[in-house]
C-alpha positions in Angstrom: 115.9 88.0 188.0 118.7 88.6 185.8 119.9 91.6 182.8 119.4 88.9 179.9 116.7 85.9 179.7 113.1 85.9 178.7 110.5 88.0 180.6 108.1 86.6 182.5 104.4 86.0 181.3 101.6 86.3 182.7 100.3 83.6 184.1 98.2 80.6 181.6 101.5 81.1 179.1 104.8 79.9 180.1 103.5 77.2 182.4 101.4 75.4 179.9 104.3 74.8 177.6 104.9 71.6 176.5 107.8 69.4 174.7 111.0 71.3 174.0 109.7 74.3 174.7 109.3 73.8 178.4 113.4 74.4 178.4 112.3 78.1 178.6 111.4 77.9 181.8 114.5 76.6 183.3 115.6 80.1 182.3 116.2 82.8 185.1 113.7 85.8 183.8 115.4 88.7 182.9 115.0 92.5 182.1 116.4 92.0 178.3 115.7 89.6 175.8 115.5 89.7 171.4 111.9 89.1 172.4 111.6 92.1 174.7 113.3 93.8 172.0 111.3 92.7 169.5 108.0 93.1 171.3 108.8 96.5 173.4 105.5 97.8 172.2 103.6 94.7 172.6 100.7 96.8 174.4 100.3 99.3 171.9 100.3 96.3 169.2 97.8 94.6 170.7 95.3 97.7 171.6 95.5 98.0 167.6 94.3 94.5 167.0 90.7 93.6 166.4 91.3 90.7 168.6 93.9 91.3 171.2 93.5 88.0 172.6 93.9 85.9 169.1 96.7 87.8 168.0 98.8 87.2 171.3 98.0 83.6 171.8 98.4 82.8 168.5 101.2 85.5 166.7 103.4 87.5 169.4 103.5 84.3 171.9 104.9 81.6 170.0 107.2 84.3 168.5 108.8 84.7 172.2 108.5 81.3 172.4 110.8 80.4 169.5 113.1 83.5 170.5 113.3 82.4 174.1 113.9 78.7 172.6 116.7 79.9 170.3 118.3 81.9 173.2 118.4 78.9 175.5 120.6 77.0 172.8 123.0 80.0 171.9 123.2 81.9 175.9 126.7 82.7 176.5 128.5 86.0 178.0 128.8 86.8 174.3 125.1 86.5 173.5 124.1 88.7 176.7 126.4 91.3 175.6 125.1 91.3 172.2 121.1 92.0 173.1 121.9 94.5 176.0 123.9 96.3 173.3 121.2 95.9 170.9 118.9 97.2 174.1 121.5 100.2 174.2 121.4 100.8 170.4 117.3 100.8 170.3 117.6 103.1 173.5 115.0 101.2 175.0 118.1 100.4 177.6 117.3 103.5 179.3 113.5 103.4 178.9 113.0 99.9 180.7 115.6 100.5 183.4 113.6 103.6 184.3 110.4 101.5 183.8 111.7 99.2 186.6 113.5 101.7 189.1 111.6 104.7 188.3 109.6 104.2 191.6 112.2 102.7 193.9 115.1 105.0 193.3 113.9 108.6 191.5 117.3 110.3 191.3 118.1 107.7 188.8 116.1 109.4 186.0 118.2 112.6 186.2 121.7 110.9 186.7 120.3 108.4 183.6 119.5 111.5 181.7 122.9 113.2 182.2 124.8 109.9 181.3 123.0 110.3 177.8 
């Protein structure tokens, strides 16, 4: 796993991509992406949906899809730095890094929230 590339799916999604869109997957997965960004409340979008199921399958997936698609074309050291500054700028840097680590490494969260 890297800092930048598309997130990993659960399983039934990214391995029944077809066509151009199976470039994805040659992808290392990574912590940030515009679609993580994007979609940093995916859960709490869905929950408010009358049909969580539809709604991902059918809205927020091919989204990521086309996002994780673009990024494959444009990735460069210049794109990465661009969405983990955008990460920084939404401050949800600090919220999935502690997401991650929170369990493995605890002092993290107080030297994180004096680096703020």
């Amino acid at each position: 796993m890297s800092f930048v590339g598309p997130r990993p799916d659960i399983p039934g999604y990214y391995d029944t991509l077809e066509g151009e869109a199976r470039k994805i997957i040659t992808l290392k997965p990574g912590l940030f992406s515009w679609a993580a960004l994007k979609y940093y409340n995916e859960e709490t979008l869905l929950k408010s949906q009358d049909n969580a199921q539809y709604y991902n399958n059918n809205i927020i997936f091919p989204d990521k899809v086309s996002m994780n698609l673009e990024y494959y074309y444009k990735r460069s050291l210049k794109e990465d730095l661009k969405i983990l500054l955008a990460s920084t700028k939404k401050n949800n840097f600090q919220f999935n890094f502690l997401l991650i680590f929170k369990q493995r490494i605890p002092i993290l969260e107080l030297v994180l929230c004096f680096s703020s």
